[in-house]
N, C-alpha and C positions, 0 to 999 in steps of 0.2 A: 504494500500500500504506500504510496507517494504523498505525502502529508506536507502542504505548506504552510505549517504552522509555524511562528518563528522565522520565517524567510522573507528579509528585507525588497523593498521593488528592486530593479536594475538600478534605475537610476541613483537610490542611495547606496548600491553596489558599489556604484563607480566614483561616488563622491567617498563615500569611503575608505576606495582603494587609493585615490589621486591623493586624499591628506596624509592616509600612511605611507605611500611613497615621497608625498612633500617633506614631511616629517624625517623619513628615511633618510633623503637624501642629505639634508639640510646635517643631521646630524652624523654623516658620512663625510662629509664636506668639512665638518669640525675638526672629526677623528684626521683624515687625511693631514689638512694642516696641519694638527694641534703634535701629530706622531712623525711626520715626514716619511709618510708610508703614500706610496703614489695614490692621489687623487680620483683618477679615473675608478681604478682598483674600490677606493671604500666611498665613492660617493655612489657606486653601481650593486654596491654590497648591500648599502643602505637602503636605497632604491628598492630592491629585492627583496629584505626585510620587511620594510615597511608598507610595503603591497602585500605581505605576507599575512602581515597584524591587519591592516584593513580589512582584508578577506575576513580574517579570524572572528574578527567585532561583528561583519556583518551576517556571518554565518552560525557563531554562537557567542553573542553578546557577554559580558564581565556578568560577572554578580553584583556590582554595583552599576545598577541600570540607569547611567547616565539617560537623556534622551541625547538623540544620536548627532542631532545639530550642535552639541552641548558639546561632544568626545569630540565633534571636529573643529570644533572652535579651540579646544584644549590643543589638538596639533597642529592646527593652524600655528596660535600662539606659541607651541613650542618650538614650531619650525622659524617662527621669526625671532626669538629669545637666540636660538643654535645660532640662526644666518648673521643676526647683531653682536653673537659670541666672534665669531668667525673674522668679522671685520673689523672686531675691535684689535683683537690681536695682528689684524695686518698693521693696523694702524697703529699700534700702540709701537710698532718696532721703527718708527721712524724717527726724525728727529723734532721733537714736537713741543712747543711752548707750555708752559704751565697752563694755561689755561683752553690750548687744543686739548693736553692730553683729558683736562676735566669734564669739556665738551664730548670728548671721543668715551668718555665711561658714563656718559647719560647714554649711550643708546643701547649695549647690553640692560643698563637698569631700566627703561621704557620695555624692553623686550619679559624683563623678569617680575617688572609689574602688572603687565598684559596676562602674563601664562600666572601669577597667582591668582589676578583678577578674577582669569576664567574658571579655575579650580573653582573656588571659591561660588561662581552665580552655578555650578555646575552642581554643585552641594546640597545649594540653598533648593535645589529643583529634585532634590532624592525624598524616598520616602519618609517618615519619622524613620523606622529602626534602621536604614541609612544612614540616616545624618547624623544619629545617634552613635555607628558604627564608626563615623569618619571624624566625628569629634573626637571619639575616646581613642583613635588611632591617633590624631593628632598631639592632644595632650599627653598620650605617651609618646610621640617623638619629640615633642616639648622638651621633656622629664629626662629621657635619654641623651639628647643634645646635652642639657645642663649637666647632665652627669661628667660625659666626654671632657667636655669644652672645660670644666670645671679640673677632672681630674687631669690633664692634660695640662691647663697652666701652670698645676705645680710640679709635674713633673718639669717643664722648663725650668722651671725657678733651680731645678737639682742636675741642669745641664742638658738638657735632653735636645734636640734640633727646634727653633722652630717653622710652625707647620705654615703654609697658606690658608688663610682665613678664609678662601671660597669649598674647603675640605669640607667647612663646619654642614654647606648646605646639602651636601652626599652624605653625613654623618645623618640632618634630619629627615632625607629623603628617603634611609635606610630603616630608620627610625619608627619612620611611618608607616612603612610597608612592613614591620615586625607588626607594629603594634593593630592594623589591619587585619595582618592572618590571625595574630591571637585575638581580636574582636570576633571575628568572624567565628572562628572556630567558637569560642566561648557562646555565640547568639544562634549556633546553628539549631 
């Protein structure tokens, strides 16, 4: 029996597939740069990827049922956070006034206030025991950050390297997605 329950039309087939590869690429396009691993190589990787996850969304949607305009606004946004990552580091490697280079780091932060923005109305649009899931996933990577971040300074204090400050944001990204699965699992 052929059951189209769950089966998104084409059209948001294809707008699904086009963000996850936008998405893809964009952050293929980082990795290249950011690693000096050939361009062509991981922006085609990414590409590949990210048509892969489109698929994925639209053929068995997350647990957390974003609506579907909402997830592509989220890679939209991320794909423009990745592309203004991308350019700041060209940019930032030249030789640049004090106040270029201040200019040239508002536009990665326009890109990272865009993609929490969207997180965030993305949220607001889940059900209660969603919202409920993704606050308590957040206040635990709240809690966990401060742990890091906290025990981490004093190790400096006792010599230890210090770290780049954009670590902290993978530390709460990581953070998040723990305390996610343990929501989830705990509400299942």
């Amino acid at each position: 029996m052929n059951t189209t329950e769950g089966r998104v039309p084409d059209a948001e087939l294809r707008k699904n597939i086009f963000a996850g590869g936008l998405m893809g690429a964009a952050y293929g396009l980082l990795i290249g740069v950011g690693t000096d691993r050939s361009l062509m190589l991981t922006v085609i990787t990414g590409i590949l990827f990210g048509i892969a996850i489109g698929f994925r969304f639209s053929v068995r949607p997350p647990k957390m049922r974003y609506p579907m305009y909402m997830a592509r606004r989220i890679a939209y946004t991320a794909s423009f956070f990745l592309l203004s990552s991308t350019i700041y580091s060209y940019l930032i490697d030249l030789d640049l006034s004090r106040l270029q280079i201040v200019l040239t780091t508002l536009l990665p932060t326009v890109g990272w206030a865009a993609l929490v923005i969207s997180i965030g109305m993305a949220i607001a649009n889940l059900d209660e025991l969603q919202r409920r899931i993704q606050t308590e996933a957040i206040a635990i990577a709240f809690g966990g950050t401060a742990i890091f971040v906290g025990s981490y300074a004093l190790l400096q204090f006792a010599g230890f390297a210090q770290i780049n400050v954009g670590v902290v944001v993978l530390i709460m990204s990581l953070m998040w997605l723990v305390g996610k699965l343990w929501t989830m699992w705990r509400y299942r």
